[in-house]
N, C-alpha and C positions, 0 to 999 in steps of 0.2 A: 364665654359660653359658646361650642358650638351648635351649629346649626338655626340656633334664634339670633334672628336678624330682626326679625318686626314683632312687635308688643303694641297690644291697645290697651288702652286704661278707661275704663269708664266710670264716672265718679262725678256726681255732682256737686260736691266741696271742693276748690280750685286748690285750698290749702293742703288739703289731702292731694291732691294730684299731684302736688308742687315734690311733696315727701314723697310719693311713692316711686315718681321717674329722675331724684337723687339717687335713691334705692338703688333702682335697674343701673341707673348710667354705670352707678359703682361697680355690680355687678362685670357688667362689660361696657367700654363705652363703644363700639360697633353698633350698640343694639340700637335700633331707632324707635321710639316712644310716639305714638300717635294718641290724642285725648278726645276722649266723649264727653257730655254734661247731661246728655238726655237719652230716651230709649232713638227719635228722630235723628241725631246725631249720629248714635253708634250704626243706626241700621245703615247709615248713608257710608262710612268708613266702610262696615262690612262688605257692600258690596264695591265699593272701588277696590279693595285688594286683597291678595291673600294672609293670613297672620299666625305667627307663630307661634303665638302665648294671648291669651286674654286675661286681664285684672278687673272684676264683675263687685262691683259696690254695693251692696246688700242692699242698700236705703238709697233710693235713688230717688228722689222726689215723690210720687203720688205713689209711683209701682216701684215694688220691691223687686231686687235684686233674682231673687224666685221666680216669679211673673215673665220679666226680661228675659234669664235663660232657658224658658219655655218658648218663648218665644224666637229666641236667635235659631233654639235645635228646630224646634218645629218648622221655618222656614230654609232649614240647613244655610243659615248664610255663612256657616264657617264650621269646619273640620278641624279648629284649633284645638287647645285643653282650655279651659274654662276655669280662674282660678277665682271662689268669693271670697271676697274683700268685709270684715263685718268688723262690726264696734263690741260686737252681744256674742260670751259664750257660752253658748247653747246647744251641747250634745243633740238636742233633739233636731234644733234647725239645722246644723253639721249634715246629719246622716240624711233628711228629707235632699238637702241640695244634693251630697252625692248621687243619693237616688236617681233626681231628676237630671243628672250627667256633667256635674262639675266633678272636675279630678280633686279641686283643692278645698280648704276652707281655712283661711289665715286670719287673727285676729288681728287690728290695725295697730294697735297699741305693741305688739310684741314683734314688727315687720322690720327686720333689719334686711342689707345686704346679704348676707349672711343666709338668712332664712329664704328669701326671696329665691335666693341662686340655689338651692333644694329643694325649695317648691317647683318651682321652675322645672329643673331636671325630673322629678318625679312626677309631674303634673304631664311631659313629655312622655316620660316612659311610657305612661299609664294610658295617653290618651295612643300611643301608640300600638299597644298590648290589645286595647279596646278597637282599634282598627284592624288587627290582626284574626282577633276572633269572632270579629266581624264578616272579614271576608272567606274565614271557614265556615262561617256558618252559613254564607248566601252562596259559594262557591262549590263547584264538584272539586275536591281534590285531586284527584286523578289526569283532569283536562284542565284546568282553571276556568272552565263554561261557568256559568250559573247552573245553580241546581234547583231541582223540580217546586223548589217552594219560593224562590227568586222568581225563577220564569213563570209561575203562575200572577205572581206579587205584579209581574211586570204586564201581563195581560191583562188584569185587572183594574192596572191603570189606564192602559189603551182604552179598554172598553166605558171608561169615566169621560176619557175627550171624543170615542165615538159620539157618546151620548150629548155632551153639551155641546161638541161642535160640529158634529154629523159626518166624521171621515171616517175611512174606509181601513182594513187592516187585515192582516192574512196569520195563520197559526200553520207550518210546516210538524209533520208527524215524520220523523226519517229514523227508518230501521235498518241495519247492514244487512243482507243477505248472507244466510248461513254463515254467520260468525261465530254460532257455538263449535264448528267446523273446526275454526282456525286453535281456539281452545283448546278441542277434544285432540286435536293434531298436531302442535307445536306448542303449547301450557300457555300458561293465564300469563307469563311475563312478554309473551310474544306478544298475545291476544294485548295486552293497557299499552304496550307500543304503539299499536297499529291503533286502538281507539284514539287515544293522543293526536296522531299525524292525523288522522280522518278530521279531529277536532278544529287540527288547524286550516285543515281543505273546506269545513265548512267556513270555517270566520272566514277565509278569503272569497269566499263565491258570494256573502254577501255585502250589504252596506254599511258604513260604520256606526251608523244611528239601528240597526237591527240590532237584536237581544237576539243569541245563542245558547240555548242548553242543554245538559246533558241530564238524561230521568233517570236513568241507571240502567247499569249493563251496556248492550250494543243501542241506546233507545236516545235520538236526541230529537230538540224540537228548536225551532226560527218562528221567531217577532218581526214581522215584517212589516211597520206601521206606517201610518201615514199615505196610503198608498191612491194613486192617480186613476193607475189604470189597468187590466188583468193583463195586460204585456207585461208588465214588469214581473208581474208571480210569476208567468211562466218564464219568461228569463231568469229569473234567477234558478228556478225550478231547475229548468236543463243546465245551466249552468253548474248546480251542485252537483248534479249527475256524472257529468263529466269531471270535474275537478275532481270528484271521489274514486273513479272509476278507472282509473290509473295504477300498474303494478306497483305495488309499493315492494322496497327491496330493506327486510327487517333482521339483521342480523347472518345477513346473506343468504336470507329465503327470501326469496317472489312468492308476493301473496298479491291476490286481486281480488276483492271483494267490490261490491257494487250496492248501493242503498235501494229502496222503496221511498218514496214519498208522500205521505199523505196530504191532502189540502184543505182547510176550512175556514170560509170567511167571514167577518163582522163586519156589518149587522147582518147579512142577508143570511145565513145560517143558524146564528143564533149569537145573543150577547151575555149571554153564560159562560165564566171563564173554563169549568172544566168540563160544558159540553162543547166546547171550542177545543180541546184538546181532544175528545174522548171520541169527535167527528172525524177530526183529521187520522186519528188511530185508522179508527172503521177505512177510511179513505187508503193508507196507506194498506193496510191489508188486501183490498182489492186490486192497489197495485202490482201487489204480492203473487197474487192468485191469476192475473192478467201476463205474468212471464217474469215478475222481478226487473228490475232497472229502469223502473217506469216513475212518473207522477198521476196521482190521478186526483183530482176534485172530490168532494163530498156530494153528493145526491141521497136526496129522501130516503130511495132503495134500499141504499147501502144499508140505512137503519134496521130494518126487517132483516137484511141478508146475515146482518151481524147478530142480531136477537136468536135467528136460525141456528147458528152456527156456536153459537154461547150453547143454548140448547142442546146440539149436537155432542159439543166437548163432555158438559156433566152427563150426558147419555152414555157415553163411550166410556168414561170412567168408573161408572157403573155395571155396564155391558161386560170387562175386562176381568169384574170381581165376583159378576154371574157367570160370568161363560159363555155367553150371547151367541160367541161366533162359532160356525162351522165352514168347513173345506168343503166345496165340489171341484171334482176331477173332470178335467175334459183331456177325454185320448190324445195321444199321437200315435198316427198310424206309420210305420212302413212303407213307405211307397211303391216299393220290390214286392215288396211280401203281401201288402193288402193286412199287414195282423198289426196288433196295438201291441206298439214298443216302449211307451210309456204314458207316462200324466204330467200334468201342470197342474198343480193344487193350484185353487182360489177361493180363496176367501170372500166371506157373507158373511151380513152382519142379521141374524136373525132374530129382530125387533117384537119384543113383546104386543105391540100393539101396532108396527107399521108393517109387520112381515118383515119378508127378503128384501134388507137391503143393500144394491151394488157398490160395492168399493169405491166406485169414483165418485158417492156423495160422502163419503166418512175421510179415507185414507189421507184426501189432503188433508185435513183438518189436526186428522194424528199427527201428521208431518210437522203441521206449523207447531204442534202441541207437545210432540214429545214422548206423547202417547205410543206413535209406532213403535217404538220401542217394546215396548211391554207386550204388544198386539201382533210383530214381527218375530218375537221370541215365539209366541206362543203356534204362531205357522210351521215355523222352523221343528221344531219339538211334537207338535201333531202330524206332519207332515213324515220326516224321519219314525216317528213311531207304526204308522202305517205302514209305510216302506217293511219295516223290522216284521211286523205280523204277516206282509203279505209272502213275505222272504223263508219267516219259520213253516206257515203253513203250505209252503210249496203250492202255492197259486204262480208265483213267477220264481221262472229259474233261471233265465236268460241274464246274464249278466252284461247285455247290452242295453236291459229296460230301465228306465231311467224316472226319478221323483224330480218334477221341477220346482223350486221354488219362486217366489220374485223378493228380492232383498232388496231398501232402498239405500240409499247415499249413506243414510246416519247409521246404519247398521251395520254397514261393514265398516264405518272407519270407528264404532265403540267394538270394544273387543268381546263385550260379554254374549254376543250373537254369537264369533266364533269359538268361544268356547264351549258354549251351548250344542253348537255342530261336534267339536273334538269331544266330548262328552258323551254325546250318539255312539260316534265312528267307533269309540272302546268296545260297546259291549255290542256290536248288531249284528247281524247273519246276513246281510248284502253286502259288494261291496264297495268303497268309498265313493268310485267314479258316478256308480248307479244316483247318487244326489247331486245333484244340478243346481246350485243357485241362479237365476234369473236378474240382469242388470239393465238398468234402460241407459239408451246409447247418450242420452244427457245427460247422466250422472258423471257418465266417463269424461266429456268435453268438461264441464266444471272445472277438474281439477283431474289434469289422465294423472300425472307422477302419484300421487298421493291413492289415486285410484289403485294402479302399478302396483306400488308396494301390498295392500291391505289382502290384493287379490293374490298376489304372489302369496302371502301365508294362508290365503284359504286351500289352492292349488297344491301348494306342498302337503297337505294332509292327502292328496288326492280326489279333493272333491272338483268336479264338473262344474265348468262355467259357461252359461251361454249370456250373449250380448243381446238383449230383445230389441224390437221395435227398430231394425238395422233399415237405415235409410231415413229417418226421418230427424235426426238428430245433428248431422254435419259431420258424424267421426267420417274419419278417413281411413283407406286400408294401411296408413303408416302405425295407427291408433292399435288395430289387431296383431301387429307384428309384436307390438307391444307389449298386450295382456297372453296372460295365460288361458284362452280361450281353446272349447271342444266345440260350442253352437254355437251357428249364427242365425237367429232367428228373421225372418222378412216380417215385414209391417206388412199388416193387411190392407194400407193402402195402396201401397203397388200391388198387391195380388187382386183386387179389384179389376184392374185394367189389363191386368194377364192376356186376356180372351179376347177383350176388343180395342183396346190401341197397339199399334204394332211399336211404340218405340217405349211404351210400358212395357211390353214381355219384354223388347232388349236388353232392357234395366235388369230386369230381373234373372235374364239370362248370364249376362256382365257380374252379376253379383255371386249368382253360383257358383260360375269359373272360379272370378279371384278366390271366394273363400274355398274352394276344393285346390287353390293351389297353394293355401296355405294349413291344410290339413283340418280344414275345419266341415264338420256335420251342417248341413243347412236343412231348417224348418221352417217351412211356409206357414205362417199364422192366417185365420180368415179365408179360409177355404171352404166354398159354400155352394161352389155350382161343378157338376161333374169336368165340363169343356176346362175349368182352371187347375182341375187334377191333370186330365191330360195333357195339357201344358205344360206343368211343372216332371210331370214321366219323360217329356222329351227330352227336357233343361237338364233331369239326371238331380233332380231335389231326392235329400234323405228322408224326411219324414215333412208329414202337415198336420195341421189339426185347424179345426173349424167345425161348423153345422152341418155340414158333408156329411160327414160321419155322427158326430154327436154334439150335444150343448155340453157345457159342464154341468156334471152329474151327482145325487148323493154318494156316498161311500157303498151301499148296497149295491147300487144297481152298476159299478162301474168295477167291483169285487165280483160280481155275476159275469158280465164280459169278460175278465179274466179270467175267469173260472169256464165257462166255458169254452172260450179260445183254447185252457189249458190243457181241456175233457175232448178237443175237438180235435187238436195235437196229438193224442195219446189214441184216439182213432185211427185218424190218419196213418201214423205211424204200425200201428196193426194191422191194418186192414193192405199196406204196403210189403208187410213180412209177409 
């Protein structure tokens, strides 16, 4: 027989033992035979060594044979297969032992060589099979981590020796950054690569006594038990940050993803195991919200921020299916001219019951949720329909005036946004250049290549691309030589200091140049005091927009400015004949 080297017998008839380890020897004689006479006995064998078959004696003095192999699984003293040994056949007692996890059930009278070396092998297969589907069912298949009912199973225990022995233990919530990204961009065979290698970058950052899992999707979580001291959390903490946050090179793409961490401790947070998970969630999402590639602790707050923000999501999925939201236009002026050369749509989220409200409480929340999607289409599509009405009605004729929009990262790399636009561009009366998509200068850093491509096919329809918020982001002017860009918009934080530090107007004057030397329109955003208009007339800026001029405005009252700019054109112009 291979593989069975060690056999136990357990058997309180000496004369049975005698027959049964003739049996084996015949079998093979390799195999080494170790004997029990009592449950005291066998426990004490079990634990001096490992074995690779067990022979379980149904009648074993007071306790039966049943009894004991509850007793051996229950204290797992052995992963062997479990074969009973009985005098009595008894279909009923047969199938109750398999139940309770013996592979075999041999009657002693009918125990040859023969049998034995069958039972044996199939007692092996079986209890092997049983190990097998074992660890599918405690394991994520994909990583070999534990899966979410394991690693619960395993906090649960923690939270049993918190309780009886008062130590201390940590639950890790860790989410990849933008890995739906990597999916939507390079397929799911890329995407289970890189979650794999990320798998194994976790088990290396921590200890070998932690428990690693993965909950599904990009979502895993760390068992950090036994723990001394909050240096150690956050060691390891940074430690899997960095270990994760390395290009990985999958099939000869560079990809770099980078996790969020969430953090929540027992006892002092709670000893609930899946309010131990469901904190560290909350936790990581603030880390989320905080800049990405961060750890952060769980605090009370967070609770509320999260209940908020739960709140917010079913609001907005509802808002989506009413129509909640509208556009206000805020001009952009001409700087030459003093006249309105175009708009920036923006979006309001107008609340049944909380009024107007401003994008930067909703939009992230779309982001983390998926939502923008749906709520991005729908700007895109309003936004261009406006454009169309204001084009047929001859309110604007200028085919320098311009619709802006603001698209985020997920939207230009799902393509049904731009089809959404190629859809427009067929039937409209402006044209193409006049729509503007709007990109913020972080989405480009992320990932420029993948940026590059997406914008490259928006471009080639002919639509307009400005980069916003230029200056606050780290692109560089190698990043514009790059993109397909017509604007470059300034951050109103440098326009701020236009007027009163002199090495902030430099800035801004530096920036004008380079992008007028590479053929790009520049817009001053946050233009609010007349002295920063003057300023930006000398620098030779193409257009601003801010409070100067106007807030963002309804559709009527921003449709009447052009209308009379139009009616005031059409004067002018006669009043000059």
């Amino acid at each position: 027989m291979e593989i069975i080297k060690n056999i136990l017998v357990i058997d309180d008839d000496s004369s049975d033992r005698v027959l049964l380890v003739r049996s084996v020897k015949r079998v093979s004689g390799t195999i080494k035979v170790t004997e029990a006479w009592d449950m005291d006995t066998a426990e004490t064998q079990l634990r001096k060594r490992d074995y690779d078959c067990i022979f379980l004696d149904f009648e074993l003095g007071s306790i039966n044979g049943l009894t004991l192999l509850k007793i051996i699984l229950g204290k797992r003293l052995t992963s062997a297969p479990i074969i009973i040994l009985s005098g009595v056949n008894d279909p009923v007692l047969m199938l109750e032992c398999l139940r309770a996890g013996a592979q075999d059930y041999l009657l002693k009278a009918e125990i040859n060589s023969t049998i034995l070396a069958r039972s044996i092998r199939h007692a092996k297969e079986r209890m092997d099979l049983t190990h097998q589907l074992r660890y599918i069912a405690q394991h994520d298949q994909l990583t070999g981590l534990a899966n979410r009912e394991t690693f619960l199973s395993g906090v649960s225990l923690a939270i049993s020796r918190v309780r009886r022995h008062g130590m201390h233990f940590a639950v890790f919530f860790l989410d990849l950054d933008h890995f739906k990204d990597v999916n939507d961009t390079y397929g799911h065979d890329v995407g289970d690569i890189l979650l794999k290698k990320v798998a194994n970058r976790i088990q290396s950052s921590v200890r070998e006594s932690d428990i690693v899992g993965r909950l599904g999707g990009d979502e895993f979580a760390i068992l950090l038990d036994d723990l001394k001291t909050k240096e150690t959390i956050i060691e390891i903490a940074q430690k899997t940050l960095d270990n994760i946050g390395h290009t990985l090179n999958i099939n000869g793409i560079d990809i770099k993803v980078t996790p969020s961490i969430g953090i929540a401790l027992c006892p002092s947070d709670t000893d609930v195991a899946d309010e131990l998970l469901q904190y560290a969630d909350m936790a990581m999402y603030y880390a989320k919200s905080e800049g990405r590639n961060k750890y952060s602790f769980f605090a009370d707050e967070m609770r509320q921020l999260a209940l908020k923000q739960s709140l917010i999501k079913k609001e907005l999925i509802c808002a989506i299916e009413r129509e909640e939201f509208e556009l206000l236009y805020q001009p952009q002026i001409e700087i030459e001219t003093d006249k309105i050369i175009g708009v920036e749509a923006l979006i309001r989220w107008n609340h049944p019951d909380r009024g107007l409200i401003s994008p930067n409480d909703f939009i992230p929340i779309a982001e983390e949720t998926g939502l923008i999607l749906q709520i991005g289409e729908w700007v895109v599509a309003k936004a261009c329909n406006q454009l169309q009405i204001w084009s047929s009605a001859g309110i604007i004729t200028d085919q320098n005036f311009s619709m802006s929009v603001n698209i985020s990262a997920c939207q230009i790399r799902q393509g049904k946004t731009i089809d959404i636009i190629e859809t427009f561009l067929k039937k409209k009366d402006f044209t193409n250049n006049q729509l503007v998509l709007e990109i913020t200068e972080s989405m480009l850093i992320e990932d420029i290549d993948r940026s590059v491509q997406a914008l490259k096919k928006i471009s080639d329809q002919g639509v307009s691309i400005a980069i916003d918020d230029f200056g606050t982001g780290f692109a560089s002017f190698r990043h514009l030589l790059l993109l397909p860009l017509t604007y470059l918009k300034i951050d109103k934080i440098f326009i701020d200091k236009i007027a009163t530090d002199q090495m902030g107007a430099e800035i801004i004057s530096g920036i004008i140049a380079m992008a007028k030397a590479v053929n790009l329109k520049v817009v001053a955003e946050g233009v609010e005091h007349k002295e920063q208009l003057e300023q930006l007339q000398k620098m030779d800026c193409n257009r601003y927009q801010g409070y100067l001029y106007s807030r963002p405005i309804p559709i009527d009252k921003v449709t009447s400015l052009l209308t009379q700019q139009r009616s005031d054109f059409y004067t002018n112009e006669t009043t000059h004949q």
